[in-house]
Structures are given as C-alpha cells and as structure tokens.
Biopython code that builds the backbone (N, CA, C, O; Angstrom):
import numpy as np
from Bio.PDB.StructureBuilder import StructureBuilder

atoms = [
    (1, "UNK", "N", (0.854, -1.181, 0.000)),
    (1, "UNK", "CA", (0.000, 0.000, 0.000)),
    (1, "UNK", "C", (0.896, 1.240, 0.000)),
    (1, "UNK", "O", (1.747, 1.419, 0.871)),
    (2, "UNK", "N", (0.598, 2.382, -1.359)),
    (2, "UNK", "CA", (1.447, 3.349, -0.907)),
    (2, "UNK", "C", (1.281, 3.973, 0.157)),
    (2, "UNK", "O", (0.518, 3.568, 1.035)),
    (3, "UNK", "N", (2.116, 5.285, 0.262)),
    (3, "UNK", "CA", (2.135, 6.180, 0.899)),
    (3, "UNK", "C", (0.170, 7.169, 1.375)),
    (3, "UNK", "O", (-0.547, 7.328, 2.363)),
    (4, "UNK", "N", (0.175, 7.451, 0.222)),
    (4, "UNK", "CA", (-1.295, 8.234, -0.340)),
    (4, "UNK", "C", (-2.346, 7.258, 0.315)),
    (4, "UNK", "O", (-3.098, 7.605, 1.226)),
    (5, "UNK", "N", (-2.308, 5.716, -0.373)),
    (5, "UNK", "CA", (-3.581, 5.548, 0.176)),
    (5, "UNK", "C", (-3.363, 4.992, 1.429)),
    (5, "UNK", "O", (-4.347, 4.334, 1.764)),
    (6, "UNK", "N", (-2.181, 4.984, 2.539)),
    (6, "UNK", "CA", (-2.598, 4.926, 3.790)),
    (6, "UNK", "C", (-2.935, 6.170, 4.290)),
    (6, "UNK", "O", (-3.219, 6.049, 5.482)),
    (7, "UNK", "N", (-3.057, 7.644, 3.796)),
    (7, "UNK", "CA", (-3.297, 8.619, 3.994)),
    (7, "UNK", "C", (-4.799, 8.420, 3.948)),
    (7, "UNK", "O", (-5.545, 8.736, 4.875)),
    (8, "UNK", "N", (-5.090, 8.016, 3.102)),
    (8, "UNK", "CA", (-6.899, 7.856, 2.839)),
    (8, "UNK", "C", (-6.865, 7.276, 3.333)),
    (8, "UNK", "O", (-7.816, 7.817, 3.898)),
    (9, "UNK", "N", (-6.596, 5.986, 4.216)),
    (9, "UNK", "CA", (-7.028, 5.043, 4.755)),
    (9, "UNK", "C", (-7.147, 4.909, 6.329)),
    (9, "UNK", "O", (-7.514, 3.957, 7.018)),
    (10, "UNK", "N", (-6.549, 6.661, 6.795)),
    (10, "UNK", "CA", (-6.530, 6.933, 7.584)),
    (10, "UNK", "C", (-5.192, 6.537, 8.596)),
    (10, "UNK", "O", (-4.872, 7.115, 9.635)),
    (11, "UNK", "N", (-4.832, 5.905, 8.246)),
    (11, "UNK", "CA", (-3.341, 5.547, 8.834)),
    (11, "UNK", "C", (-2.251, 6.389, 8.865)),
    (11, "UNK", "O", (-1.277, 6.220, 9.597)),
    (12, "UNK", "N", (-2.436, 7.536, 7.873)),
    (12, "UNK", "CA", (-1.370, 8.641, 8.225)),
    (12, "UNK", "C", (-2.242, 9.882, 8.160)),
    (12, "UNK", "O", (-2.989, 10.174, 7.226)),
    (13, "UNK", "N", (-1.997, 10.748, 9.558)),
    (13, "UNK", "CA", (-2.046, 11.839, 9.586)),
    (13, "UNK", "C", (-1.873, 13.053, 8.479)),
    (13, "UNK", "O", (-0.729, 13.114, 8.028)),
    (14, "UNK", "N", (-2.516, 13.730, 8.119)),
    (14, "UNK", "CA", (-2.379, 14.649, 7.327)),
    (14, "UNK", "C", (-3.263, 15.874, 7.668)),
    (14, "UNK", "O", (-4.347, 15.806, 8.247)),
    (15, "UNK", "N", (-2.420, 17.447, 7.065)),
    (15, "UNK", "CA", (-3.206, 18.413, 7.305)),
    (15, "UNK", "C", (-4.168, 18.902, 6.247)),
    (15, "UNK", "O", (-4.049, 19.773, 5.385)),
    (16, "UNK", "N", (-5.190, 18.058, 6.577)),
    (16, "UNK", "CA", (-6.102, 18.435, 4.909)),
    (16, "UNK", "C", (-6.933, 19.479, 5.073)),
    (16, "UNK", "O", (-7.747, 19.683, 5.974)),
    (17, "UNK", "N", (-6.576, 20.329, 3.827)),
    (17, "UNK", "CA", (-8.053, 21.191, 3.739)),
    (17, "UNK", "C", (-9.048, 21.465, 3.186)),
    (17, "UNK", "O", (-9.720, 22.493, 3.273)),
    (18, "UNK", "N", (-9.304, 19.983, 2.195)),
    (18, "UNK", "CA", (-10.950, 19.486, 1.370)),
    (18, "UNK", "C", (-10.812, 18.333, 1.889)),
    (18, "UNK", "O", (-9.996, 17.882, 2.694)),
    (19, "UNK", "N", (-11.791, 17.843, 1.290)),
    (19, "UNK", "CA", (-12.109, 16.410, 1.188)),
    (19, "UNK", "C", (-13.525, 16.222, 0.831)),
    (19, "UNK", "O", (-14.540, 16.843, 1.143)),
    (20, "UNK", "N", (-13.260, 14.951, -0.084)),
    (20, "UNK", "CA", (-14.870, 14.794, -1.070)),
    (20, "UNK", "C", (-14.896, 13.140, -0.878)),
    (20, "UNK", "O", (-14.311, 12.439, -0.052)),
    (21, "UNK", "N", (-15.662, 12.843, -1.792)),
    (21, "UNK", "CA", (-16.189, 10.753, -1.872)),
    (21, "UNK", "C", (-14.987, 10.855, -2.465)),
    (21, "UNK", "O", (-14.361, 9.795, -2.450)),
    (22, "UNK", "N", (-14.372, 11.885, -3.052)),
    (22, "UNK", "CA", (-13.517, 11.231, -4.419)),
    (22, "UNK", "C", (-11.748, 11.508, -3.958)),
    (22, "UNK", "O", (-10.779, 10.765, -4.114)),
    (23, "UNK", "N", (-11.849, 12.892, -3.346)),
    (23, "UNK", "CA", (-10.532, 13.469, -3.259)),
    (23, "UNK", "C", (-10.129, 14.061, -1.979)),
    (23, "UNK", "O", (-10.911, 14.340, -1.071)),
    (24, "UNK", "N", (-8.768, 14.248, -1.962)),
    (24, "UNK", "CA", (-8.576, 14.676, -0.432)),
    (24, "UNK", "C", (-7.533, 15.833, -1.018)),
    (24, "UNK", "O", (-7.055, 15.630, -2.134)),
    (25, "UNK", "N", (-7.209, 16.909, -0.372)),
    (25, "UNK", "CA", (-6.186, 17.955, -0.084)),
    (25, "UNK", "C", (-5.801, 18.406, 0.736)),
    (25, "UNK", "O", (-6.455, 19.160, 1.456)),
    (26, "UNK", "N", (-4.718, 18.130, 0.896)),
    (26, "UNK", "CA", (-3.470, 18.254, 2.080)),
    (26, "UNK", "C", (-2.217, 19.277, 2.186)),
    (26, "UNK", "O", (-1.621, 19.379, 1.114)),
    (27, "UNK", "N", (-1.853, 19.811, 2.911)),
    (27, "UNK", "CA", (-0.530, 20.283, 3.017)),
    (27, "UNK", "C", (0.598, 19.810, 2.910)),
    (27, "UNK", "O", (0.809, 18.953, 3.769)),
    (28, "UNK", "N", (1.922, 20.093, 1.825)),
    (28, "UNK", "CA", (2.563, 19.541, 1.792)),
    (28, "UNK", "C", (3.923, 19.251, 2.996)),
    (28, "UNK", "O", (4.357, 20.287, 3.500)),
    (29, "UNK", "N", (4.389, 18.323, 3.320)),
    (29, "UNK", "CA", (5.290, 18.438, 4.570)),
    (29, "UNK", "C", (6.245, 18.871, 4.097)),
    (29, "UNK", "O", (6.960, 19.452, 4.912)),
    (30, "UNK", "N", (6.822, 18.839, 2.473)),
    (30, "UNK", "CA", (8.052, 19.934, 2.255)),
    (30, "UNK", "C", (7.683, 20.702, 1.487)),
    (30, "UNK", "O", (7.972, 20.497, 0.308)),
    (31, "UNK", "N", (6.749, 22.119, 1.919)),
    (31, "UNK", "CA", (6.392, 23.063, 0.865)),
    (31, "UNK", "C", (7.908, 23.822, 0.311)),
    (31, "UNK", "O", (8.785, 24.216, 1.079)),
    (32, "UNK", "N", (7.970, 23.922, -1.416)),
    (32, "UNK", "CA", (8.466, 24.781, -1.966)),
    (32, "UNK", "C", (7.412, 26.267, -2.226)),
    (32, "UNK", "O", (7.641, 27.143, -3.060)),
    (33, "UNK", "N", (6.771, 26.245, -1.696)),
    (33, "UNK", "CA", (6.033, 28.249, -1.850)),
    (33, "UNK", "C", (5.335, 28.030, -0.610)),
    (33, "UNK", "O", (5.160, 27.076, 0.149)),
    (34, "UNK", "N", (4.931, 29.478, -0.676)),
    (34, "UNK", "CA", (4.280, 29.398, 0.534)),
    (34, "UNK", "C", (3.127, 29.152, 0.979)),
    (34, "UNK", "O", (2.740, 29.302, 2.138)),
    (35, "UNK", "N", (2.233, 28.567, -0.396)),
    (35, "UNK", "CA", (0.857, 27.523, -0.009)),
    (35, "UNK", "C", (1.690, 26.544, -1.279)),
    (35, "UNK", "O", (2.215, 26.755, -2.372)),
    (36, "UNK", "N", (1.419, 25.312, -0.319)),
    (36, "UNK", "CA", (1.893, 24.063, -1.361)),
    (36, "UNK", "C", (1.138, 22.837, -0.593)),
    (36, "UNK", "O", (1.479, 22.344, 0.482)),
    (37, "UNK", "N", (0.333, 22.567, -1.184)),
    (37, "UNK", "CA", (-0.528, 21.423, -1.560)),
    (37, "UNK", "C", (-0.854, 20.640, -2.502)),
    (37, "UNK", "O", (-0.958, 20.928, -3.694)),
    (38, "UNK", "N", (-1.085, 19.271, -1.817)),
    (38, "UNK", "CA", (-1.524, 17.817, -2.997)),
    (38, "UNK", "C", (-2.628, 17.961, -2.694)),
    (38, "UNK", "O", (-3.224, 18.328, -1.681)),
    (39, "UNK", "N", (-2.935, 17.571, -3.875)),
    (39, "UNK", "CA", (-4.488, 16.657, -4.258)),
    (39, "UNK", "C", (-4.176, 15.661, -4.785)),
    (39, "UNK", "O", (-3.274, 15.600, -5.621)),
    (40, "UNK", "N", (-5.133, 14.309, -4.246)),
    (40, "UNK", "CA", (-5.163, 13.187, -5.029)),
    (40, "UNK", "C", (-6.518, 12.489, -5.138)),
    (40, "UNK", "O", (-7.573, 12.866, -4.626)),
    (41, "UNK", "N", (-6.301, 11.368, -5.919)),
    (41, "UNK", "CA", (-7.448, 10.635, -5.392)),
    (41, "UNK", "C", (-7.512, 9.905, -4.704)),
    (41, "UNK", "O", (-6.453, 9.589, -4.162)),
    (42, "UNK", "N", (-8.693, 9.228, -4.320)),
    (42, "UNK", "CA", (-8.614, 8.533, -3.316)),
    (42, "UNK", "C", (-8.344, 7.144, -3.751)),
    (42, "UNK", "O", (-7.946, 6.264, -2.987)),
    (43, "UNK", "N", (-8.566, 6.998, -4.947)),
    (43, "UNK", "CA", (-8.699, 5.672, -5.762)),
    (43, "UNK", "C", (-7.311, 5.694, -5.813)),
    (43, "UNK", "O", (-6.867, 6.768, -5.407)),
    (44, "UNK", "N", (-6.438, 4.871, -6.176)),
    (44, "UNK", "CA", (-5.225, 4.355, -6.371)),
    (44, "UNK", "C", (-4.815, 4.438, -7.813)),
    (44, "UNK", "O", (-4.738, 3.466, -8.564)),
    (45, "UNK", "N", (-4.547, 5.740, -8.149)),
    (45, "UNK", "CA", (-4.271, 5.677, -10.139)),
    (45, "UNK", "C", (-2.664, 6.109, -9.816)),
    (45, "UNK", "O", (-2.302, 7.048, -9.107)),
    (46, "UNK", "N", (-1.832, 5.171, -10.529)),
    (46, "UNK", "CA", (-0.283, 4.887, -10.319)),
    (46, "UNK", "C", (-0.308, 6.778, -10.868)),
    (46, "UNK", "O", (0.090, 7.728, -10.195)),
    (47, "UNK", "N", (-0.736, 6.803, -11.861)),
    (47, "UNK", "CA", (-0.016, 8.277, -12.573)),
    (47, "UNK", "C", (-1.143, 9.046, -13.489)),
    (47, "UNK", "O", (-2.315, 8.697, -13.631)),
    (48, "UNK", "N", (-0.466, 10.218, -14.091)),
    (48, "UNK", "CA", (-1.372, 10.656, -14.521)),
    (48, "UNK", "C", (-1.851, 9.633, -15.940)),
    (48, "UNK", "O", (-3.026, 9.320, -16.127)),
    (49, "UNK", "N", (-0.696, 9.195, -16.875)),
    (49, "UNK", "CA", (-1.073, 8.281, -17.962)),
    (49, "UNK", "C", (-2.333, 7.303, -17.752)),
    (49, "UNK", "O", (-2.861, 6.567, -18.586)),
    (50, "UNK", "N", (-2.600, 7.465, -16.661)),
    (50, "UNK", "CA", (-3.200, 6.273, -16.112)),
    (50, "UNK", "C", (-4.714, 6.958, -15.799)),
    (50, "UNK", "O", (-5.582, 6.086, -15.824)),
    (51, "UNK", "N", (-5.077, 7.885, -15.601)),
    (51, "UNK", "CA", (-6.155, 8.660, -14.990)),
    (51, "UNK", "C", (-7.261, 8.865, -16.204)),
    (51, "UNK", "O", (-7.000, 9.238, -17.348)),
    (52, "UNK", "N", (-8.149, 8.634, -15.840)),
    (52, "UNK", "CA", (-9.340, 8.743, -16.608)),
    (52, "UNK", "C", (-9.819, 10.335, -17.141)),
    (52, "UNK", "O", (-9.215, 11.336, -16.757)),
    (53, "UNK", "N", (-10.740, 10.379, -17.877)),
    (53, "UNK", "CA", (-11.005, 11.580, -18.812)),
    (53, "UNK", "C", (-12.088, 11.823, -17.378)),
    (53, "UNK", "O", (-12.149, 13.007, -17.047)),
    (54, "UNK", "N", (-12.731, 11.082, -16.717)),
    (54, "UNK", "CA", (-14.019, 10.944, -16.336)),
    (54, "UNK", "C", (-13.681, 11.565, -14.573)),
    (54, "UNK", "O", (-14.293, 12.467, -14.000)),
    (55, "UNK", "N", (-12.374, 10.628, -13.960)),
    (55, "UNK", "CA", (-11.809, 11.244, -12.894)),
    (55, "UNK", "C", (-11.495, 13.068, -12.676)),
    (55, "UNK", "O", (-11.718, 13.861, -11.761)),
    (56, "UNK", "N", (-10.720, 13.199, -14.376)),
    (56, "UNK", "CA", (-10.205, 14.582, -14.200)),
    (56, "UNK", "C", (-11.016, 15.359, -14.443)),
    (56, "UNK", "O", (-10.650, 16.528, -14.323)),
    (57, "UNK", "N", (-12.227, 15.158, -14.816)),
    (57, "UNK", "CA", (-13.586, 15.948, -14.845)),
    (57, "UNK", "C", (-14.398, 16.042, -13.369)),
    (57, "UNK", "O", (-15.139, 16.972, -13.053)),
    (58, "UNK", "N", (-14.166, 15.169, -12.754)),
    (58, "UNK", "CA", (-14.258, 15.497, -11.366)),
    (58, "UNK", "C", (-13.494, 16.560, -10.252)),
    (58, "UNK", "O", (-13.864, 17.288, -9.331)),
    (59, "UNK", "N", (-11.952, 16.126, -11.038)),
    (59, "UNK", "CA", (-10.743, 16.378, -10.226)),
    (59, "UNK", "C", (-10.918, 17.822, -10.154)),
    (59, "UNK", "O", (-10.948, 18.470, -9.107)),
    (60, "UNK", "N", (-11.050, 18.347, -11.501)),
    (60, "UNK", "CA", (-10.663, 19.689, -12.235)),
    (60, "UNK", "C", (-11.391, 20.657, -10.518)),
    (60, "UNK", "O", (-10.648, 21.053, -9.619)),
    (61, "UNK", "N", (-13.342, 20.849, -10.514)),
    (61, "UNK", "CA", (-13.857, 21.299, -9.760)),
    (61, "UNK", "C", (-13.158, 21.374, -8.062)),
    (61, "UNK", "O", (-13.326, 22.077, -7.066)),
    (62, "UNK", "N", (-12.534, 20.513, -8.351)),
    (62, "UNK", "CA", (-12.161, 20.335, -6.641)),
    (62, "UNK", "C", (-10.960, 21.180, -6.531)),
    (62, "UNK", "O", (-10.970, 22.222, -5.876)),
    (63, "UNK", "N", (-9.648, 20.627, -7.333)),
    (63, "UNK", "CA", (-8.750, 21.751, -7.230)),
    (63, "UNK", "C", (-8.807, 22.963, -7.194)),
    (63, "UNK", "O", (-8.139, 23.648, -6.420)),
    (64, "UNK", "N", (-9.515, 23.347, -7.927)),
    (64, "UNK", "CA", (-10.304, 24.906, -8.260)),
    (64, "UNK", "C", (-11.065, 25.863, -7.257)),
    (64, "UNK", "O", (-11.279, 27.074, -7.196)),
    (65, "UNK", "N", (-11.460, 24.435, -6.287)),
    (65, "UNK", "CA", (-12.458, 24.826, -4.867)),
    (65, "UNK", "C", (-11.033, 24.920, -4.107)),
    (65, "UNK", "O", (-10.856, 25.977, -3.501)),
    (66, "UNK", "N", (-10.273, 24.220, -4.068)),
    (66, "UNK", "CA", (-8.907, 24.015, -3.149)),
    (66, "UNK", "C", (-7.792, 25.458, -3.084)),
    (66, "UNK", "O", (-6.937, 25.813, -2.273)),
    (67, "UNK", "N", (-8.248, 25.960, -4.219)),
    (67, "UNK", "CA", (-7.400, 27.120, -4.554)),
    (67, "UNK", "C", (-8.122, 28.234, -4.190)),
    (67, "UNK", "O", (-7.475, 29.180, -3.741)),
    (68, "UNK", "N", (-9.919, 28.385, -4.328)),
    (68, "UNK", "CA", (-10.172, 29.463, -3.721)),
    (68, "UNK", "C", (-10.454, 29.234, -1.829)),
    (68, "UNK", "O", (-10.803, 30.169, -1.108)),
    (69, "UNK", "N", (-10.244, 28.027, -1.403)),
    (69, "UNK", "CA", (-10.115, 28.135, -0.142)),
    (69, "UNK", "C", (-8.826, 28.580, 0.285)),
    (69, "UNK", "O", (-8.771, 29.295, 1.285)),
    (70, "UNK", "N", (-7.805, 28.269, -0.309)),
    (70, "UNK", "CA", (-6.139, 28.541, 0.029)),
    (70, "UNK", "C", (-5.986, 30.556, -0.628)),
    (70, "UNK", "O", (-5.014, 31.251, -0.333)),
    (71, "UNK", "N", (-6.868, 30.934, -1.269)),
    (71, "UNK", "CA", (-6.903, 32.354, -1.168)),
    (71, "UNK", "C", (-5.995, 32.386, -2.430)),
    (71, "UNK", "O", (-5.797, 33.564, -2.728)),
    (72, "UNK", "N", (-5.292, 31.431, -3.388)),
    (72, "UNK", "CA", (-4.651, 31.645, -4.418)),
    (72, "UNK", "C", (-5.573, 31.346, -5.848)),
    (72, "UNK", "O", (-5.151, 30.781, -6.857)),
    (73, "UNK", "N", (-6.789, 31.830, -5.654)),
    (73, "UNK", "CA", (-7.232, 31.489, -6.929)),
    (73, "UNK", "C", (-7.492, 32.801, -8.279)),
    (73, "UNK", "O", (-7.840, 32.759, -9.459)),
    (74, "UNK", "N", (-7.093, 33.903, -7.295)),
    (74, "UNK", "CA", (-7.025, 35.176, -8.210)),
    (74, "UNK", "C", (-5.657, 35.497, -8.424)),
    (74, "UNK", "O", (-5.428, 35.885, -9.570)),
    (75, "UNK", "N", (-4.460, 35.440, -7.486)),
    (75, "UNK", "CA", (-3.551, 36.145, -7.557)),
    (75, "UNK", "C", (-2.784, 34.973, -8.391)),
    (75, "UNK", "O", (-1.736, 35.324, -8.932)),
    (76, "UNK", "N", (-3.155, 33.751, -8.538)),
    (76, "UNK", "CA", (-2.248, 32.766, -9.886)),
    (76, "UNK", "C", (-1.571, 31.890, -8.826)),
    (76, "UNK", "O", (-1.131, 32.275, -7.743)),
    (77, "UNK", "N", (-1.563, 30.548, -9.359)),
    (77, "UNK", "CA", (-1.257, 30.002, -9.013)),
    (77, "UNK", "C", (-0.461, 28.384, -9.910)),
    (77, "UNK", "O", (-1.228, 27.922, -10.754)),
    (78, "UNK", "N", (0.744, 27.692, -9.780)),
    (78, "UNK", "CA", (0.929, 26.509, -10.283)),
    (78, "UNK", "C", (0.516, 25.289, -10.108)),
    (78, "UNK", "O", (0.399, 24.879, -8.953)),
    (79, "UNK", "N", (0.277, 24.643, -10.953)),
    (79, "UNK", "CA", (-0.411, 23.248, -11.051)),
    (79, "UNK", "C", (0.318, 22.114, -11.322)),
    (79, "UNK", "O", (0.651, 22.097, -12.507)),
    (80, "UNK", "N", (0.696, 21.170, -10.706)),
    (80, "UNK", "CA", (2.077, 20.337, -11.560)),
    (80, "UNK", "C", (1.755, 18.991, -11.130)),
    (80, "UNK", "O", (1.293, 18.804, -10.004)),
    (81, "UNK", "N", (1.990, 17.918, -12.043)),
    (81, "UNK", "CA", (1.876, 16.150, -11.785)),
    (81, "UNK", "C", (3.389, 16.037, -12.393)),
    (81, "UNK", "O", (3.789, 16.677, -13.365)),
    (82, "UNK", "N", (3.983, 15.307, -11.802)),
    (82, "UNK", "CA", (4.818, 14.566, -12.508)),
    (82, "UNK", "C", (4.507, 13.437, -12.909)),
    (82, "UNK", "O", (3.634, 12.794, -12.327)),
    (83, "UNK", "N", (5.091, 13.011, -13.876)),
    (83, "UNK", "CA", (4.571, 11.542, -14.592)),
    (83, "UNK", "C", (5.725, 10.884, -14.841)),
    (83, "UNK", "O", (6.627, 11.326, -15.552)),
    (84, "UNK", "N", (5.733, 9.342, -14.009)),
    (84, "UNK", "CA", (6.952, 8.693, -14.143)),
    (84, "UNK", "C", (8.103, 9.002, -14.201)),
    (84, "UNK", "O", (8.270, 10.201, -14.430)),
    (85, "UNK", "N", (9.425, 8.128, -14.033)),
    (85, "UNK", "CA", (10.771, 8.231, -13.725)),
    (85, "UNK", "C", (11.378, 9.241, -14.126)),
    (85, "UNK", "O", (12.160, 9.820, -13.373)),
    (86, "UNK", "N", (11.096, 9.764, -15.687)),
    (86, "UNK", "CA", (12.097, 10.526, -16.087)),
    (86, "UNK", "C", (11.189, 12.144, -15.711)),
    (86, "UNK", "O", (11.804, 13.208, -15.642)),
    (87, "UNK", "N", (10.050, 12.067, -15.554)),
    (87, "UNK", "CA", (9.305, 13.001, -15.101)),
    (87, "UNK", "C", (9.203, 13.642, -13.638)),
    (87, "UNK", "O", (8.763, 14.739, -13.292)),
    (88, "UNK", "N", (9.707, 12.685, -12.960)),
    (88, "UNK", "CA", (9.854, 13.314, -11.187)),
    (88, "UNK", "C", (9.201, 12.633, -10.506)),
    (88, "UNK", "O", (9.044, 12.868, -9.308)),
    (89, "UNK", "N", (8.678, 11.641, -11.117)),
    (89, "UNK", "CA", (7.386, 11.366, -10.034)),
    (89, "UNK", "C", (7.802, 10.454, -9.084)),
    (89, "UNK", "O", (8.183, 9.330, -9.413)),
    (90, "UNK", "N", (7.759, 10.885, -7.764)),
    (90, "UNK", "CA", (8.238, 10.151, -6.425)),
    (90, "UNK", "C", (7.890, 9.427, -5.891)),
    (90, "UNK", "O", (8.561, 8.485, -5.470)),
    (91, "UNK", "N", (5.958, 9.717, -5.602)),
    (91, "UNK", "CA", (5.276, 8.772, -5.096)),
    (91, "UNK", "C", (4.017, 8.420, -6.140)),
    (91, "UNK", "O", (3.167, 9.158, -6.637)),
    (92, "UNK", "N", (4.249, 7.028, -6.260)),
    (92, "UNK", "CA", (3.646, 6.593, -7.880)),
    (92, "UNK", "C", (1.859, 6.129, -7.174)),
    (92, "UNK", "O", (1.366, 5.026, -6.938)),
    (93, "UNK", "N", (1.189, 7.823, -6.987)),
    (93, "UNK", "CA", (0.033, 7.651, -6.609)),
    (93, "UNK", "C", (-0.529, 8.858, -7.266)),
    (93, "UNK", "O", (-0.107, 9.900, -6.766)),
    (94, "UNK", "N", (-1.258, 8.989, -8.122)),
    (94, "UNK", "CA", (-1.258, 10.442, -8.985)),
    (94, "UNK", "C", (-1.569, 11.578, -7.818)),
    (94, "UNK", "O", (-2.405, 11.456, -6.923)),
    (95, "UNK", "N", (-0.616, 12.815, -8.065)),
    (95, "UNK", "CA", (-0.846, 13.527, -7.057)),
    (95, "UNK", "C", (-0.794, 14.716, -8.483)),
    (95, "UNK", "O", (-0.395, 14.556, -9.637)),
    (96, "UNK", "N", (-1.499, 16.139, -7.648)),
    (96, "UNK", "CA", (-0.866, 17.089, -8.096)),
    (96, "UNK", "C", (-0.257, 18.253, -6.602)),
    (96, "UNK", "O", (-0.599, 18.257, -5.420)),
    (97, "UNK", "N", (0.490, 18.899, -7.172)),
    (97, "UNK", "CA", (1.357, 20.012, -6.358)),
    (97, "UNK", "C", (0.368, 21.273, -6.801)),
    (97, "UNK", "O", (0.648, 21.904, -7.821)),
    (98, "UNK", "N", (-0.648, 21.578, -6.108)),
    (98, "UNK", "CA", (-1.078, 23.493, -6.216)),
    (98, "UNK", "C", (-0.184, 24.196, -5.062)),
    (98, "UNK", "O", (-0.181, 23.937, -3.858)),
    (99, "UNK", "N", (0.604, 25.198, -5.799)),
    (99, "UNK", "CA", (1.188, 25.834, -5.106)),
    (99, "UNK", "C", (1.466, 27.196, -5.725)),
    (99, "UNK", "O", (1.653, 27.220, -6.942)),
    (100, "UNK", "N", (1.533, 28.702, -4.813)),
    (100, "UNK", "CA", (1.027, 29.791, -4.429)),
    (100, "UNK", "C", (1.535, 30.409, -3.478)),
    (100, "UNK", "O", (2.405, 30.066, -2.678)),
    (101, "UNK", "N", (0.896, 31.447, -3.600)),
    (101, "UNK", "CA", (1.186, 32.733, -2.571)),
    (101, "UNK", "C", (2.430, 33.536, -2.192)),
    (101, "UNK", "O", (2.896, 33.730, -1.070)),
    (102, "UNK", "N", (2.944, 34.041, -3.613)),
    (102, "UNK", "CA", (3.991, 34.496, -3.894)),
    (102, "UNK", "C", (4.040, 34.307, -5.450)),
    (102, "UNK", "O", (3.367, 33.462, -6.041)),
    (103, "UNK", "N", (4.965, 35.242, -6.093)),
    (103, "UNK", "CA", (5.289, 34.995, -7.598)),
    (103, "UNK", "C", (6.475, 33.887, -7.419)),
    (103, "UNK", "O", (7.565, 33.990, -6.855)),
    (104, "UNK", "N", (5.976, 32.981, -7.982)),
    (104, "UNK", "CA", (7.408, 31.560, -8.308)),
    (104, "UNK", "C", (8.353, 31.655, -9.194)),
    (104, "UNK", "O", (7.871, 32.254, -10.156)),
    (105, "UNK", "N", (9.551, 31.361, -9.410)),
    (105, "UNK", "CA", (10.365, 31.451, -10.452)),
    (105, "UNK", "C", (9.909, 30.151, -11.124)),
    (105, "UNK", "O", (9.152, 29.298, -10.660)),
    (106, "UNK", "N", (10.651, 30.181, -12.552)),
    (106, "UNK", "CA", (10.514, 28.847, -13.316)),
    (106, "UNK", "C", (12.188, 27.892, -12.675)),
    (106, "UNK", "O", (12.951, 27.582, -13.590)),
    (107, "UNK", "N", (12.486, 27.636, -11.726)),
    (107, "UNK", "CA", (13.477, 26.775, -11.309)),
    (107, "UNK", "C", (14.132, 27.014, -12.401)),
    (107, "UNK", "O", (14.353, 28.138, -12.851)),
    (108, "UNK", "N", (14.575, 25.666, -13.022)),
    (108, "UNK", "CA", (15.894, 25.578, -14.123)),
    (108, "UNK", "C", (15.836, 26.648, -15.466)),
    (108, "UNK", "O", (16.672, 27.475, -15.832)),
    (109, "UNK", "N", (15.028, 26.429, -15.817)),
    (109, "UNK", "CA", (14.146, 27.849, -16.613)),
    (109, "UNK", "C", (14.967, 29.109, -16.549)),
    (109, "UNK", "O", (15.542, 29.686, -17.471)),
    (110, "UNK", "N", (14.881, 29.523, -14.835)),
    (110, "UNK", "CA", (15.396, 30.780, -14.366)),
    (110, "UNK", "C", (16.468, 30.952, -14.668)),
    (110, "UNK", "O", (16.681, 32.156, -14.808)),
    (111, "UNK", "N", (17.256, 30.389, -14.843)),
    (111, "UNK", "CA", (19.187, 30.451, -15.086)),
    (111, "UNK", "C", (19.513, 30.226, -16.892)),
    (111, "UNK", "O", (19.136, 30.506, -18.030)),
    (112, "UNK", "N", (20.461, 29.537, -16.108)),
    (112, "UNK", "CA", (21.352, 29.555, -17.477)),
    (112, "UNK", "C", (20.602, 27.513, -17.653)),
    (112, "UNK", "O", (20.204, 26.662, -16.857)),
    (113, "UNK", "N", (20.811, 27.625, -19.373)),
    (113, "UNK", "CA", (20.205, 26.625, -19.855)),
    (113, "UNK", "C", (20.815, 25.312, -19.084)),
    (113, "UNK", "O", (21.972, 25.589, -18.767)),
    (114, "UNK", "N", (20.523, 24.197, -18.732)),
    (114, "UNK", "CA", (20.795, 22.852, -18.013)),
    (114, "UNK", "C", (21.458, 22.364, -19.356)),
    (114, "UNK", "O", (20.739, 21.934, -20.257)),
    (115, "UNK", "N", (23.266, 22.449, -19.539)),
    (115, "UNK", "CA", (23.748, 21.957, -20.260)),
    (115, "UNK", "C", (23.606, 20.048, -20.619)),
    (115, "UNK", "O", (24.118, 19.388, -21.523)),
    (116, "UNK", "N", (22.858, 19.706, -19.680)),
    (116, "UNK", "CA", (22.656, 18.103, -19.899)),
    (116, "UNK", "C", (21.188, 17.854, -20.411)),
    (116, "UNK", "O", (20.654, 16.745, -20.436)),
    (117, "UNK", "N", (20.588, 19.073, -20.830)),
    (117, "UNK", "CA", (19.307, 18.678, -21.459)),
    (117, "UNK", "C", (20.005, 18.604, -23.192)),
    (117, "UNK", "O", (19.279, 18.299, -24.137)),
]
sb = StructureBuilder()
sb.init_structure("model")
sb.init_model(0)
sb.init_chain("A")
sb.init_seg("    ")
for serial, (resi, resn, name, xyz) in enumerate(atoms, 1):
    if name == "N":
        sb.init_residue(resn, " ", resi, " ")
    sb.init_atom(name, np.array(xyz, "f"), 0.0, 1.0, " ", f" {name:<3s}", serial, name[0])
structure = sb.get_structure()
C-alpha cells in the first residue's frame, strides 16, 4: 500500500483542507512556496497516464475549490503532476502540487540553460 492511500485510509495523519467521496487535499510536509498542496485521489491511479477523462472531470472542480479556499485562486497560481521516472514522479500515486502565494520562479528555466538537457 502506498504512501497516499494509507493517507486515505486513515493511517497517516495529514493536514487536509478538502475532502470529497472522491478526493482529499493536504498540506505539503516539504512546501516549496508558501501555499503548497496535494491533491489526489482517493482511488489508487499509479499516474497521470493512467487517470481517466471521467476522474479529471471530477478532479478539475475540486482543485479549483482548493485554490479558492487557500486564497490563491485570483492572484495565480501553479499546477504540476509529474509523470513517471524521467518526469519526477516520487510517489507513484497520482498527485498534483497546487502551489502559491507568492510569484514563483521557473526553477531551471530561471538560469542559465541545463547543459545536460
């Protein structure tokens, strides 16, 4: 069982601030900004490749509610999944990162080009 769904399953503590039949949103324990939160589902979808047209039509409304409760839904905010190995993805439970409340840089973006791309 991953990480995520012992979170749903109640076995790990988390600081959530939605929750639906479908989805939960939490605080992240290593925020990079200064609102940084997951959403996932509750269902067990390894990644995003994997996620239904039908889920993210659900998903979409909730994040959207998640962002005007976190107070970042006017001033802009980032949205990010990683997808598999070469993509970042850490914990292979589809999550996304909304994170806010501050202007973000683009990380590698910001500098000088990543000579190993």
């Amino acid at each position: 069982m991953c990480i995520f769904c012992k979170l749903v399953a109640g076995e790990i503590a988390s600081n959530k601030i939605l929750e639906s039949d479908d989805f939960i949103a939490f605080h992240d324990l290593y925020p990079k900004a200064p609102i940084h939160v997951l959403v996932i589902p509750k269902e067990h979808i390894e990644c995003f490749q994997e996620v239904s047209g039908e889920i993210m039509a659900k998903m979409t409304p909730f994040i959207q509610e998640v962002a005007k409760i976190t107070g970042i839904d006017k001033s802009g905010y980032r949205l990010i999944t990683n997808n598999g190995e070469n993509g970042g993805q850490e914990v292979h439970h589809l999550h996304f990162h909304l994170m806010g409340g501050a202007k973000l840089p683009f990380g590698h973006y910001k500098d000088e080009p990543n000579k190993s791309l």
